[in-house]
C-alpha positions as CSV (number, residue, x, y, z in Angstrom):
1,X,30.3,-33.8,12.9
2,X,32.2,-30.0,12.4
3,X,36.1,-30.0,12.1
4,X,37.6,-26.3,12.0
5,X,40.7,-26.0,10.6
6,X,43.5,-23.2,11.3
7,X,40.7,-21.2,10.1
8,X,42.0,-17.1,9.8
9,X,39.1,-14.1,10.3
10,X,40.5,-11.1,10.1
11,X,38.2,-7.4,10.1
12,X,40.6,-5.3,8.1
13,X,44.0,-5.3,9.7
14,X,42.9,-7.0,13.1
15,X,43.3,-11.0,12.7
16,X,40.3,-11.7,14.9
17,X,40.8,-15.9,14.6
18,X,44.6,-17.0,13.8
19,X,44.8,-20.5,13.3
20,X,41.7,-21.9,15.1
21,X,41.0,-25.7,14.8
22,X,38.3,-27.3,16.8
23,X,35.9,-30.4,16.9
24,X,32.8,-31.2,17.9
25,X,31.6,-34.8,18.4
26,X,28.3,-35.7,17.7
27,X,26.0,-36.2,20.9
28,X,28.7,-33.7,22.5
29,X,28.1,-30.6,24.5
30,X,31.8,-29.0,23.8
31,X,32.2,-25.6,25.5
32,X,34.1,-22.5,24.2
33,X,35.3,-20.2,26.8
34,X,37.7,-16.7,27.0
35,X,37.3,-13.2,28.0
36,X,35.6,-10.5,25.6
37,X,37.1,-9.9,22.3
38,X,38.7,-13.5,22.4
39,X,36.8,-14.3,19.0
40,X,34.2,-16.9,20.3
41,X,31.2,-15.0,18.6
42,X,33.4,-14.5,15.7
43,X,34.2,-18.5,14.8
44,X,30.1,-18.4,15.3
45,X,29.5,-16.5,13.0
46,X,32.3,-17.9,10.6
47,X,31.1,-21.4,10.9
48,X,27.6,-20.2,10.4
49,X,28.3,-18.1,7.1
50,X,27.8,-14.4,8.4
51,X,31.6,-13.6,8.2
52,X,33.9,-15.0,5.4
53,X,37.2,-16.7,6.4
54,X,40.9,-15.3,4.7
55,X,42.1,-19.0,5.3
56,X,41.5,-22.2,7.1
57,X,38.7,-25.0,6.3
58,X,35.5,-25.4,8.2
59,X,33.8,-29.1,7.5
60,X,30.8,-31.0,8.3
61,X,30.0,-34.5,8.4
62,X,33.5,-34.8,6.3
63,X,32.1,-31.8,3.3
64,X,33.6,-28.3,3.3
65,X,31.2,-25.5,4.2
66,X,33.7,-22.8,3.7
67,X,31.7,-20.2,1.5
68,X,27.9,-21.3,2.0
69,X,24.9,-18.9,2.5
70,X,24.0,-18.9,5.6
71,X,20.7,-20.0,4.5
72,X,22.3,-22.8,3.0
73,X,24.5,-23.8,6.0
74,X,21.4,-23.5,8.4
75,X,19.6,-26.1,5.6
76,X,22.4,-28.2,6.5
77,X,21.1,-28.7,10.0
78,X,23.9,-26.1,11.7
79,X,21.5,-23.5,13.6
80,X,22.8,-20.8,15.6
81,X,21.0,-18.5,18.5
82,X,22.8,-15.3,18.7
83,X,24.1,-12.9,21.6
84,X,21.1,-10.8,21.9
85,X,18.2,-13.3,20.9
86,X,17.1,-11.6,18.1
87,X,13.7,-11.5,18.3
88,X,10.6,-10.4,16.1
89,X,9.7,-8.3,19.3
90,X,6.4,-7.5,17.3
91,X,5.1,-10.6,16.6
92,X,3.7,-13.3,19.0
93,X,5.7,-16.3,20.7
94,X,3.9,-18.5,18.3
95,X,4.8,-16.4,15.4
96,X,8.5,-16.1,16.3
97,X,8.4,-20.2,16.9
98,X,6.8,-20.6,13.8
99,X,9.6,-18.9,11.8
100,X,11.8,-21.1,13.1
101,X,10.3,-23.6,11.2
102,X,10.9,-22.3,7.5
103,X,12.9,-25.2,6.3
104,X,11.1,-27.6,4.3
105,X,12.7,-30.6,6.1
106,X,11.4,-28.6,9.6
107,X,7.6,-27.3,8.6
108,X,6.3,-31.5,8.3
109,X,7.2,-31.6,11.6
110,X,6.0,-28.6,12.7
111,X,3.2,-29.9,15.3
112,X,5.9,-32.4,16.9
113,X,8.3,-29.6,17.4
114,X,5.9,-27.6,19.5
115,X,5.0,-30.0,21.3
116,X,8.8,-30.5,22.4
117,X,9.3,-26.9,22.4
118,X,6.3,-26.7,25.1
119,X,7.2,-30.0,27.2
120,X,11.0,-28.0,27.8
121,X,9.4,-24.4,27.9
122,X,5.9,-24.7,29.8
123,X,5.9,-21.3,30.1
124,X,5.8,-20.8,26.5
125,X,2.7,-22.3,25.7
126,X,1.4,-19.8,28.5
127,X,2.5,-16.7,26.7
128,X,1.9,-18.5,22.8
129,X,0.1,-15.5,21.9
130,X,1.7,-12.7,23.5
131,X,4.2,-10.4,22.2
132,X,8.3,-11.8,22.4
133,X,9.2,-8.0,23.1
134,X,6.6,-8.1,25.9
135,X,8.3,-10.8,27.9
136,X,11.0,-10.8,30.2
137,X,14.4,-11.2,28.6
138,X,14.9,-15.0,30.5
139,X,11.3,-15.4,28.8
140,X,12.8,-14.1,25.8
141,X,15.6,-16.3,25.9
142,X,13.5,-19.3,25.9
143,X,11.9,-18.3,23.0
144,X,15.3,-17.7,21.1
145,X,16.5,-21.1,21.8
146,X,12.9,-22.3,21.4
147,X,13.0,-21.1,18.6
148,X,16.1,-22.7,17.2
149,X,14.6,-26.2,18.0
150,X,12.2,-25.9,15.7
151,X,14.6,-25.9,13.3
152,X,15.0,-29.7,14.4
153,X,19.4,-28.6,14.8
154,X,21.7,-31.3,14.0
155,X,24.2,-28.9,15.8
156,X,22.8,-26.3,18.1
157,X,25.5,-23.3,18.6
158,X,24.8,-21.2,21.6
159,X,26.3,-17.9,22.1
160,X,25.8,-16.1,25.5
161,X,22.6,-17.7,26.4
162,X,22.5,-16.6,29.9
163,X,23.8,-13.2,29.1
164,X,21.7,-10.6,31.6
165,X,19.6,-12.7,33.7
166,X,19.1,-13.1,36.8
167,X,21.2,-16.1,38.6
168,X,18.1,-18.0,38.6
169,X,16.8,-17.9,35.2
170,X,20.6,-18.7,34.2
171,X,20.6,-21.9,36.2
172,X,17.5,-22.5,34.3
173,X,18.6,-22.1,31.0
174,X,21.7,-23.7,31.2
175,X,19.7,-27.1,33.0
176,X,17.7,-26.6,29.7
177,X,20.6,-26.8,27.5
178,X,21.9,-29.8,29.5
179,X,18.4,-31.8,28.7
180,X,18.7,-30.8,25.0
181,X,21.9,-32.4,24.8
182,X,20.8,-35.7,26.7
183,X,17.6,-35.8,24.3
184,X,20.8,-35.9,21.5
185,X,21.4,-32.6,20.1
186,X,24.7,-31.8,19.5
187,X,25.6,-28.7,20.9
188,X,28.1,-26.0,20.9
189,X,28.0,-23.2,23.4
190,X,29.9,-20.3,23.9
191,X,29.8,-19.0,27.6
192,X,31.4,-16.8,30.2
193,X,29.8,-18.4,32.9
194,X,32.5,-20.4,33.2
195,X,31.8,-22.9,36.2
196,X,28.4,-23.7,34.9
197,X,29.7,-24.2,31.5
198,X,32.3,-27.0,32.3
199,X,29.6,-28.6,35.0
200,X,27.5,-29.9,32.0
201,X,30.4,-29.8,28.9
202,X,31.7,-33.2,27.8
203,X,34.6,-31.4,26.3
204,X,36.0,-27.6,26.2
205,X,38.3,-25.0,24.2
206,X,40.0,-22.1,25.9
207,X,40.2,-19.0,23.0
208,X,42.3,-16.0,23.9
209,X,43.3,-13.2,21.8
210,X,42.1,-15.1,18.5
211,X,44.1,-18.7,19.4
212,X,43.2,-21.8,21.5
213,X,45.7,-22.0,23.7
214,X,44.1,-24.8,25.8
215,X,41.6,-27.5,25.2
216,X,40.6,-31.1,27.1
217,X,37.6,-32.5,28.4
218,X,35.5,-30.5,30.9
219,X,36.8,-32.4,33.6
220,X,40.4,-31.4,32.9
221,X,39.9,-27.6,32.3
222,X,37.8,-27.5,35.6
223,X,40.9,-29.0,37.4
224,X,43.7,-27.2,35.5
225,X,44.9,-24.4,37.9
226,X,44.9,-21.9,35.0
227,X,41.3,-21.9,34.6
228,X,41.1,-21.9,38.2
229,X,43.1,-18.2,38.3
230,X,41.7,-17.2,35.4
231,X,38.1,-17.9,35.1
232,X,37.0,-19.1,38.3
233,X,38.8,-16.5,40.8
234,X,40.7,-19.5,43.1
């Protein structure tokens, strides 16, 4: 589905991505992993039109999406849920899932969608009319990716979903991510928690200092001994 392709960021003199190149496979859950500052969040945001690229392609479904809106890239059926969730904190749960539906190809299925949203988030239909900055921020978390569903993603890109909470609520979200991607949606998340991460990935890219410098299926990079020192302390 996406192909990225030596693809170059740079923010004024610092080269942020040099020479990326990734895939991801649809039905996939391929996982992104490295320390802060590695330039996961950047390729994000590069794939999803917020930062422009010096060189390098970026395809999908076989079509270069180099130099789209990001409007226009999430109309292609790429939707992204940021670092930080990104909330209307002022508006409702409803309202906040609703605007996730602004795409014409999303709103006719606006009723189906919530009722997805509300079989994987129970708790949402709960707190439908309270305010998103009023929750908790795991409750807030299920809204952001909530929300991104009812965009009805051909490619769901996660960054930091579990950033913050409490080991519990992270377990949770990441089974939640796991059932998204067994009900078909293509995902691609970006995570430090790193053993969690490869438990449920079908395939995974290590990025460090702008570069992949390793890549294989989840399996692989859970028993490859430099993920072992690096990420997982053994």
């Amino acid at each position: 589905m996406l192909a990225v392709n030596d693809l170059e960021v740079h923010y004024q003199e610092l080269r942020a991505l040099r020479g990326v190149s990734l895939e991801v496979t649809q039905a996939d859950l391929v996982a992104l992993i490295g320390s802060n500052g590695a330039g996961k969040t950047t390729l994000l945001n590069t794939i999803s039109g917020l930062i422009p690229a010096v060189k390098g392609q970026v395809s999908w479904r076989g079509n270069s999406i180099l130099g789209f809106s990001a409007d226009a890239i999430c109309q292609e059926g790429i939707i992204q849920v940021p670092e930080g969730r990104k909330l209307f904190s002022k508006m409702t749960v409803g309202e906040n899932l609703e605007m996730g539906a602004y795409l014409p190809t999303a709103r006719a299925y606006i009723a189906e969608n919530l009722q997805m949203v509300f079989d994987i988030f129970p708790r949402l239909a709960e707190r439908r009319k309270q305010l998103a900055g009023s929750l908790s921020g795991g409750e807030q978390q299920m809204v952001a990716v909530a929300r991104a569903i009812m965009a009805r993603p051909q490619l769901l890109m996660l960054d930091e979903p579990s950033l913050g909470l409490a080991p519990v609520m992270a377990a949770d979200i990441f089974q939640v991510v796991e059932d998204l991607n067994q009900r078909g949606i293509t995902i691609l998340l970006i995570s430090q928690e790193v053993l969690h991460t490869l438990t449920i990935a079908t395939y995974a890219y290590v990025l460090e200092n702008g570069k992949v410098t390793l890549d294989g299926t989840a399996q692989h990079l859970l028993d490859d001994p430099r993920i072992k020192e690096s990420y997982l302390g053994l």
